[in-house]
N, C-alpha and C positions, 0 to 999 in steps of 0.2 A: 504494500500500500504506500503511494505517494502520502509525503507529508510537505514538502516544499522543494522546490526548486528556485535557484540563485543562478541570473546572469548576468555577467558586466562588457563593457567594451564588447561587444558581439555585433555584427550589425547596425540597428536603429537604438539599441540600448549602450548609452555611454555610462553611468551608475547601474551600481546594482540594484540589478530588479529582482522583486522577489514573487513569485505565486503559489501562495498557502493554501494548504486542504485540510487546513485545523479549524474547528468548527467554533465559531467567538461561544465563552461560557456561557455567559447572559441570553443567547437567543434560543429560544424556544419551538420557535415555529417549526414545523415538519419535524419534527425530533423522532418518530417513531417508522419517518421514512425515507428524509433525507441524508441521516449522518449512522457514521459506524462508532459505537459506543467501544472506546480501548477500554473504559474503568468507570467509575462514578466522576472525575474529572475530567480528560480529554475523549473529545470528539475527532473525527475525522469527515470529511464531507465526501458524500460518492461522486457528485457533480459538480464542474465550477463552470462556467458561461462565460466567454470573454463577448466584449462590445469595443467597439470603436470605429470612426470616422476610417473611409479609404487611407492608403497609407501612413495608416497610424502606428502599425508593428505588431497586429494579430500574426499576421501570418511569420513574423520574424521572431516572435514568442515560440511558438513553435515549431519553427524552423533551429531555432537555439537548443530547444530539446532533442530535435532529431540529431543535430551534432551530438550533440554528447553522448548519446545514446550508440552513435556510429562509428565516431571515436572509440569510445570504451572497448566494444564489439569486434574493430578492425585493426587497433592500436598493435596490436603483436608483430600482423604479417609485415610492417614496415621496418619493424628487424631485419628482415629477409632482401629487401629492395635495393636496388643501387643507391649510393649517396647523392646522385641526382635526382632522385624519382622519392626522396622522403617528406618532402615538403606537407607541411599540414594545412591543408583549405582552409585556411581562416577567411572570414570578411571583418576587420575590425571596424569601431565607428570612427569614422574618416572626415567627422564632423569638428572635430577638433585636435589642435596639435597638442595637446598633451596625449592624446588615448593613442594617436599613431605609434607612440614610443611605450604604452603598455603594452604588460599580458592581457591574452581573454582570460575570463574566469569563468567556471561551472561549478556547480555544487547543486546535488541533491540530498532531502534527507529522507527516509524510506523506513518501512519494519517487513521483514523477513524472518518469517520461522521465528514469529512474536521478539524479534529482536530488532532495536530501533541503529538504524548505520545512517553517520554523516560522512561522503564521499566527495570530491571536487579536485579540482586541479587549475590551473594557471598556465597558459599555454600560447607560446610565440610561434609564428611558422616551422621553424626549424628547434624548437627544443620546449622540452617539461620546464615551464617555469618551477613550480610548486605542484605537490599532491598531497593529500591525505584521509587519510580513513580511521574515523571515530565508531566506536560500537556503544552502546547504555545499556547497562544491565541494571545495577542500583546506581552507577551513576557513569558518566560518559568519559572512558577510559581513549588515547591515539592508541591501534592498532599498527600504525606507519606515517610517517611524515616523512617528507622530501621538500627541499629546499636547495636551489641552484647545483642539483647531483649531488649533496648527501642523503643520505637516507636514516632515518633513525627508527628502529626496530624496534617494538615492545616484543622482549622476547619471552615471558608467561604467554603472552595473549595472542600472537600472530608469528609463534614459532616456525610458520613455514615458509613465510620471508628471508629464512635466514640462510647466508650463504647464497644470495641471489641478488646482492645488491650491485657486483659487477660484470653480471650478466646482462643487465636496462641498461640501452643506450638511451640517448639524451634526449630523443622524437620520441620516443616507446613510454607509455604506463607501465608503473613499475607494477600496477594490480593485477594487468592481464599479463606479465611474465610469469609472476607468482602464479597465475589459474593453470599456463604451460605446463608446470610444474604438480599440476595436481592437488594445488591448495586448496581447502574445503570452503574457507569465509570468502577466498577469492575470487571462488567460482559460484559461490552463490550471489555475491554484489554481480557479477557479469551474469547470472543465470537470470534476476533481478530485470536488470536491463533490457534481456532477450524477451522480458516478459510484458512487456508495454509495445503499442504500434500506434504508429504516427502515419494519417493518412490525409489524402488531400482531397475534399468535398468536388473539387471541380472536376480533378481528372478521375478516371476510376481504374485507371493503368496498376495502381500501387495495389489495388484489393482485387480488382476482376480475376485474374487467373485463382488464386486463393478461393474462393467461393465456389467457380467453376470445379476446380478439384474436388472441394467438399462436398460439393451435390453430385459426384460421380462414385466418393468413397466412404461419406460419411450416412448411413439409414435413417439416424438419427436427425441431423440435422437438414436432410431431405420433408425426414417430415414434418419437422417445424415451420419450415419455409412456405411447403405446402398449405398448414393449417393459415399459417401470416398473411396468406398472398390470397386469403376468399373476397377481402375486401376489394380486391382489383377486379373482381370478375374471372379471374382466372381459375382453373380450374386443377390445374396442376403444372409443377414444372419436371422436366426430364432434361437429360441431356444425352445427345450423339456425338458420334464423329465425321467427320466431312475431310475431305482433301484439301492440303493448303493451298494450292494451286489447277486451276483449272485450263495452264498455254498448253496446247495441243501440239509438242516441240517437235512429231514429226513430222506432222504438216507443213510448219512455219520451214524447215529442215528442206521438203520437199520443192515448196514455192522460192527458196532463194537458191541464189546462184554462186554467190560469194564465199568464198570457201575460206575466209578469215570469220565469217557470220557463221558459216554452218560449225566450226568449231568452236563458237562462243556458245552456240546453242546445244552445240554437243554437251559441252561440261555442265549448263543448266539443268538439259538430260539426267547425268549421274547425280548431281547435288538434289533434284527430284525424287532419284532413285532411294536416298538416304532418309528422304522428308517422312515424317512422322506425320498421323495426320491429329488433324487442328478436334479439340472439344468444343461443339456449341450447346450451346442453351435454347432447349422448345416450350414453347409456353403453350396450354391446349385449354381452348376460349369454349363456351357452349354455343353451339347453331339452336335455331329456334327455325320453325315453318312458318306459313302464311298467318299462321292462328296464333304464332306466337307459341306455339307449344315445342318444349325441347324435343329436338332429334338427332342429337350428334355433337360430341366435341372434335374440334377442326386443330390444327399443331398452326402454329406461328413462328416464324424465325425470327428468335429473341432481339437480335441483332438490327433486324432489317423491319421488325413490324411492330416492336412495342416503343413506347414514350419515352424520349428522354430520361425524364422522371422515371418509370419504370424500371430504366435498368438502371440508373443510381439505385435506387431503393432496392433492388435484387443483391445488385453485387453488395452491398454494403451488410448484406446479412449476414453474412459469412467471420467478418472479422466482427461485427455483434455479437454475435452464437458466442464465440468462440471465448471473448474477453467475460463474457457474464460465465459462461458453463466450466470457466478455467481459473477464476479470479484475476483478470489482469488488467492494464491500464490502458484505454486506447484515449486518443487522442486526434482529434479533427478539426482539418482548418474549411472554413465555409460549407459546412454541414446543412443548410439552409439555401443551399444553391440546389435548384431541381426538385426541390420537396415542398410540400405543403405544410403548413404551421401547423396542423395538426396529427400527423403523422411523426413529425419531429418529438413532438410532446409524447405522442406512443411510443418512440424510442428511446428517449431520455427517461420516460417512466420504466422503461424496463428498468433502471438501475436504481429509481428511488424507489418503489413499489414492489420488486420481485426479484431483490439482489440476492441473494442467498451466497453468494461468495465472495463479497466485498471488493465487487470488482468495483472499476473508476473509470468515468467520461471526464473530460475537458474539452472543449469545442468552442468557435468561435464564430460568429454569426452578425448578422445585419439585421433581423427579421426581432421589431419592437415589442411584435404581438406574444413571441415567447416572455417578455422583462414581465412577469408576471411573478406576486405573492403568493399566487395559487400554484406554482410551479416551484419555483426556489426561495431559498433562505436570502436570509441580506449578504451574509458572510460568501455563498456564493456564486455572485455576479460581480465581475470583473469588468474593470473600463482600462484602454490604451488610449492616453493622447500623447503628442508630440509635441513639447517646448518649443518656445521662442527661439532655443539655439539648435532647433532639427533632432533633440534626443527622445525617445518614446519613457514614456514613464506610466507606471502601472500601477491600478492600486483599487482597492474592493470598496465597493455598498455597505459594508461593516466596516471601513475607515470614517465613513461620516460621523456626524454628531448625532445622539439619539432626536435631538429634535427638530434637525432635519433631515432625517429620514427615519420612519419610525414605521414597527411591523406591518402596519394596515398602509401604509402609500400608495398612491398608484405608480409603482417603477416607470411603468412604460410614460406615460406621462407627462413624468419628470423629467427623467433621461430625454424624449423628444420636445421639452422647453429648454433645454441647455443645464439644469439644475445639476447637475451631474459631470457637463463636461463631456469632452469625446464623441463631438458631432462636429459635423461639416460648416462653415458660417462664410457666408460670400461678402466680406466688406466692403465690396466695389463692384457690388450688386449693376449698378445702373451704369458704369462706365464695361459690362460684358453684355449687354443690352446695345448701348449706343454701337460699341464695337462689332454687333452681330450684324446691324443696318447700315453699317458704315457712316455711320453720324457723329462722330468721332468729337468734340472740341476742342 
């Protein structure tokens, strides 16, 4: 379970930002649906909501998790790589001359196997600024610290660090050398990691093939899909196989003449010969007669005959299923693109009304009609705007003052008269008018 995540100099973020899934003590509301109870003291929240104005730095919020997340995940193989090919993708914020000459910084704090881990590191193109990893049991002991390639070892607590300190070169996490190795906490903070996904609402490149597998392997989750998908009219979903390619290369082969062409098409040929074929998705809709009386369900090629809408909302069931049925953390940026506001609500309710494994949403959206008290806590709705000096800064509906913002509000409301912050505002309203007519003065 996420508890916070910290990122600085990254992108649109020059200070550190934080986004919390600790539930404020004081609030009450949805207590029995929307938050995970650790103790009779802290909470955890299953859902947080981000909001904000076009490039405001939703998607660079999450795009800062998916680094870290990628990092952590792929940090080892660049052990392996030429000294030219080690460089670490960073985008620092480029907004100002002090942050060019920083580190980036990441830090998560998490509980695993009811144990609470603080994890992070500081990181320049070419090298580990800093790392380390705290665990709490009674109270929050370093497992390992690193600072400019020394490394300091707690050796009761994270003995199998040891003797692996000049094995981390200077690009490498020194966590995922240790997991190499077989370490038990090391490979659970990176099992951790593997255990969250990060998807992008617009494209469905990142989830489609996932989902398609599952409805080809998983029974179970075929037939949940199925029960989910009556409200579309659909009747069932299957899936087949079809050829990836449909060029006719002996023909094309036969009609030319060019014998540099016929051996281009030659090799197309063999690389043919290798092609696996493609999975699709059939959706099987009910026919009715003259009278209106059912006669027949007909198949639809999912691809080519259903909605937009549609096949968001199919593919996206797959990495749903999976994060609720598995306890894990997903995470989506414009989740609200292609879908209806109340369909959305059906799926975020999955996690506050039928969570049974404490999994976790974070998502960020445009669509007001969700800012609702019927829907979420104060503690989790989230707004990004962007300073005066181009930095995104982040901060929650439980940051306000109780009176002004108090549990009966109308969020949505608020948030669209400016009360809130983190909306769009045209101060030169009448001079983008004049200049549309060419009226200029």
């Amino acid at each position: 379970m996420l508890i916070e995540f910290n990122v600085g100099n990254f992108l649109s973020f020059r200070d550190i930002s934080t986004l919390s899934m600790v539930g404020v003590r004081s609030y009450k509301e949805h207590e029995d649906t929307n938050v995970i109870k650790l103790n009779d003291k802290a909470k955890l929240l299953k859902a947080a909501v981000v909001y904000g104005n076009n490039a405001s730095g939703k998607s660079n919020l999450i795009r800062s998790i998916s680094f870290m997340r990628w990092l952590v995940i792929h940090s080892f193989r660049d052990a392996l790589l030429e000294e030219s090919d080690k460089k670490i993708p960073l985008v620092k914020f480029l907004l100002n001359s002090r942050s060019e000459k920083e580190p980036s910084s990441f830090e998560v704090t998490f509980i695993s196997n009811s144990i609470r881990y603080r994890y992070g590191f500081e990181v320049e193109e070419n090298e580990i600024e800093s790392e380390w990893l705290f665990h709490t049991t009674s109270k929050e002991v370093p497992l390992f610290t690193r600072e400019k390639g020394k490394i300091s070892i707690n050796r009761s607590s994270f003995k199998e660090g040891l003797d692996l300190k000049n094995k981390t070169k200077k690009n490498v996490l020194f966590l995922t050398v240790v997991a190499q190795f077989n370490g038990e906490i090391s490979n659970r903070v990176i099992e951790w990691f593997k255990n969250f996904n990060v998807i992008n609402g617009i494209h469905d490149r990142s989830f489609k093939r996932y989902t398609i597998n599952k409805l080809k392997e998983d029974v179970e989750f075929q037939k949940w899909v199925n029960r989910f998908i009556k409200y579309l009219e659909i009747s069932r979903i299957t899936t087949i196989e079809e050829e990836v390619s449909d060029i006719d290369v002996e023909k094309l082969k036969e009609q030319e003449k060019d014998e540099e062409l016929i051996n281009f098409l030659t090799s197309i040929q063999k690389l043919k010969a290798r092609e696996t074929k493609r999975d699709q998705i059939i959706t099987w809709h009910r026919k009715y007669d003259e009278n209106n009386i059912f006669v027949d369900t007909i198949p639809f090629a999912f691809d080519r005959q259903e909605s937009e809408g549609t096949k968001k909302l199919i593919y996206l069931l797959g990495p749903w299923y999976d994060t609720l049925r598995n306890g894990k953390i997903l995470i989506v940026d414009e989740l609200d693109s292609r879908l209806h506001t109340n369909l959305i609500k059906k799926l975020v309710g999955f996690f506050h009304q039928t969570n049974e494994t404490n999994a976790q949403l974070i998502f960020a959206v445009h669509d007001t009609n969700l800012l609702s008290r019927d829907i979420f806590r104060r503690d989790q709705i989230w707004f990004i705007e962007k300073n005066q000096f181009g930095a995104s800064e982040l901060y929650s509906l439980g940051d306000f003052k109780s009176e002004k913002v108090r549990k009966k509000s109308a969020f949505d409301k608020n948030y669209e008269q400016g009360k809130y912050g983190a909306i769009p505002y045209f101060v030169n309203e009448e001079e983008i008018i004049s200049s549309l007519y060419g009226k200029e003065k």
